[in-house]
C-alpha positions as CSV (number, residue, x, y, z in Angstrom):
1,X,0.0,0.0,0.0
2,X,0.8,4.0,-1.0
3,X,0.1,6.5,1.7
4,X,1.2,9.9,1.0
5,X,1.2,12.6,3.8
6,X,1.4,16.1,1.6
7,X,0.7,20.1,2.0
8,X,0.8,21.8,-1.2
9,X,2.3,25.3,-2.0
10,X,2.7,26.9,-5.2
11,X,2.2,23.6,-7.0
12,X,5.0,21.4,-5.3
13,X,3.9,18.8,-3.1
14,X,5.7,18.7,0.1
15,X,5.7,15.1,1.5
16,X,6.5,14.3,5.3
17,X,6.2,10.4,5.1
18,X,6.0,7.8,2.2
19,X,5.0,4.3,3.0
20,X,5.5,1.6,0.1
21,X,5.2,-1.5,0.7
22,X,6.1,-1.4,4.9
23,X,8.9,0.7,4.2
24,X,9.1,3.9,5.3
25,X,10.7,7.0,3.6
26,X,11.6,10.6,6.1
27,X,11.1,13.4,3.4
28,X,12.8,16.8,4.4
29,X,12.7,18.8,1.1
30,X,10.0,19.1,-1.9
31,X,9.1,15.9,-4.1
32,X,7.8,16.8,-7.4
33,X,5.1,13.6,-7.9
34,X,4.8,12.9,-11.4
35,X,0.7,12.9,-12.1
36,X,1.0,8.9,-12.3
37,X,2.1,8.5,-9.1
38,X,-1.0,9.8,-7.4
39,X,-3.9,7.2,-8.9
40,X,-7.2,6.2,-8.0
41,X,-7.2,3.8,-4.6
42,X,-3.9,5.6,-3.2
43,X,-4.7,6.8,0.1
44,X,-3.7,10.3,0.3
45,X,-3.8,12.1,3.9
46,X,-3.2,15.8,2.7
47,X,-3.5,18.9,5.6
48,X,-6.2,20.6,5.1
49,X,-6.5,22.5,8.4
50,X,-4.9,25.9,9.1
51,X,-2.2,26.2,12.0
52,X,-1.9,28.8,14.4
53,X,-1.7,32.4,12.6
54,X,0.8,34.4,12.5
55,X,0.4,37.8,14.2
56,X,2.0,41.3,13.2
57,X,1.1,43.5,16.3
58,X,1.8,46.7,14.0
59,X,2.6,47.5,10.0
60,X,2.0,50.5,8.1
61,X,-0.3,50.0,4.6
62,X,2.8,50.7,1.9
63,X,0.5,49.9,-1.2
64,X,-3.2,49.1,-1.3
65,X,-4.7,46.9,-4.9
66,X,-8.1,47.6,-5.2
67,X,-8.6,45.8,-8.8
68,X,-6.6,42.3,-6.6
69,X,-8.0,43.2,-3.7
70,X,-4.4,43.0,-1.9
71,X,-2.1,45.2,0.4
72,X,1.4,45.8,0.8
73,X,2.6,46.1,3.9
74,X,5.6,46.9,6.0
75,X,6.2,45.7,9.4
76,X,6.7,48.5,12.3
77,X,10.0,50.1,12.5
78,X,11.7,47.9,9.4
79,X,13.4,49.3,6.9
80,X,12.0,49.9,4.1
81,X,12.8,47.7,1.5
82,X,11.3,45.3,-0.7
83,X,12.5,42.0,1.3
84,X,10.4,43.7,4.4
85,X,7.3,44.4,2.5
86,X,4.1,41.3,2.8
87,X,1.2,41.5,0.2
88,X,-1.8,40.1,2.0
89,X,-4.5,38.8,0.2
90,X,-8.0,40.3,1.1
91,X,-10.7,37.0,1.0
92,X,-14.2,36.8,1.5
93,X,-13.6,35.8,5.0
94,X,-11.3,38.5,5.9
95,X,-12.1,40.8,9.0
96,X,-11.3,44.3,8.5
97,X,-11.9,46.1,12.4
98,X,-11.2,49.2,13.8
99,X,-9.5,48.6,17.4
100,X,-12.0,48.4,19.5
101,X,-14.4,46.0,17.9
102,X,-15.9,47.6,14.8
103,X,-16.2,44.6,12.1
104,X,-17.9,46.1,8.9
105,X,-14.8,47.6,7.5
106,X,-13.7,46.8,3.6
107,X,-10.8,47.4,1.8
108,X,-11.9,50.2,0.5
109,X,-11.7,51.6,4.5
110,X,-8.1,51.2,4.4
111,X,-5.6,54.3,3.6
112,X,-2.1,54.7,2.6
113,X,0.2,54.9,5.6
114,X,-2.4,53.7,8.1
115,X,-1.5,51.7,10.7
116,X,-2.4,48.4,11.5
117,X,-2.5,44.6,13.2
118,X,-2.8,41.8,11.2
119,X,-3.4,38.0,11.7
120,X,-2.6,36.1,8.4
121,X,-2.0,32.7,7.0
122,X,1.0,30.9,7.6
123,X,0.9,29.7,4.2
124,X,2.5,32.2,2.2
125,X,4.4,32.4,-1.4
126,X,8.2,32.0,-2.3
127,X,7.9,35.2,-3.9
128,X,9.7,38.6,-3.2
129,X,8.1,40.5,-1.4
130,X,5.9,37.1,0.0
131,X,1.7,37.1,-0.1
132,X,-0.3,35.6,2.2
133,X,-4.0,35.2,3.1
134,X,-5.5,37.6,5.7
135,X,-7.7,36.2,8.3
136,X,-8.1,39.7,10.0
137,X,-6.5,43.3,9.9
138,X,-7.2,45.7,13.1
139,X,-7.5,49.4,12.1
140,X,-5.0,50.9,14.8
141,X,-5.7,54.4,16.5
């Protein structure tokens, strides 16, 4: 028997443990699987849950994407260049909130050079600067 444990990013499948016929496999780096190797009957455990965010207690809005609905943002007190900067990804279940508690904020609430909190995925791209998925982004005062 085939079981695959794998998380996907960007296309790549990363695999933690392959079992093939009782032996066992450790995988530490990315395993391209060629379409084959993943058939009907293979049992495939994938995750499919979300870890812990990951919490930025203060950024400034560097950029805001109204046609992607994305932001750019730069993390309090970093310097200012490109390798510092974090697009986050505004979904349908993002919450947009003043401090304080208001909830019915869009992206469309959000300002250049405002500052704010964020909570976002921890599954983010390779890419420079890196996007991730925000699960909620606190309007600071």
């Amino acid at each position: 028997m085939k079981k695959i444990w794998m998380n996907t990013v960007q296309g790549l499948f990363f695999v933690g443990i392959i079992t093939v016929l009782g032996h066992t496999v450790q995988a530490e780096k990315a395993v391209n699987l060629a379409h084959e190797d993943i058939q009907r009957g293979v049992l495939a455990e994938t995750m499919a849950g979300e870890s812990e965010p990951i919490v930025i207690p203060r950024a400034v809005i560097k950029e805001i994407d109204m046609e992607n609905n994305r932001i750019t943002i730069l993390k309090y007190e970093e310097e200012d260049q490109i390798e510092n900067h974090l697009i986050l990804n505004i979904i349908d279940d993002t919450v947009i909130r003043c401090e304080g508690g208001k909830e019915d904020f869009e992206i469309k609430d959000l300002k250049l050079g405002m500052q704010i909190g964020v909570k976002h995925s921890q599954r983010m791209t390779f890419s420079l600067p890196p996007q991730a998925a925000a699960i909620e982004i606190t309007i600071l005062r």
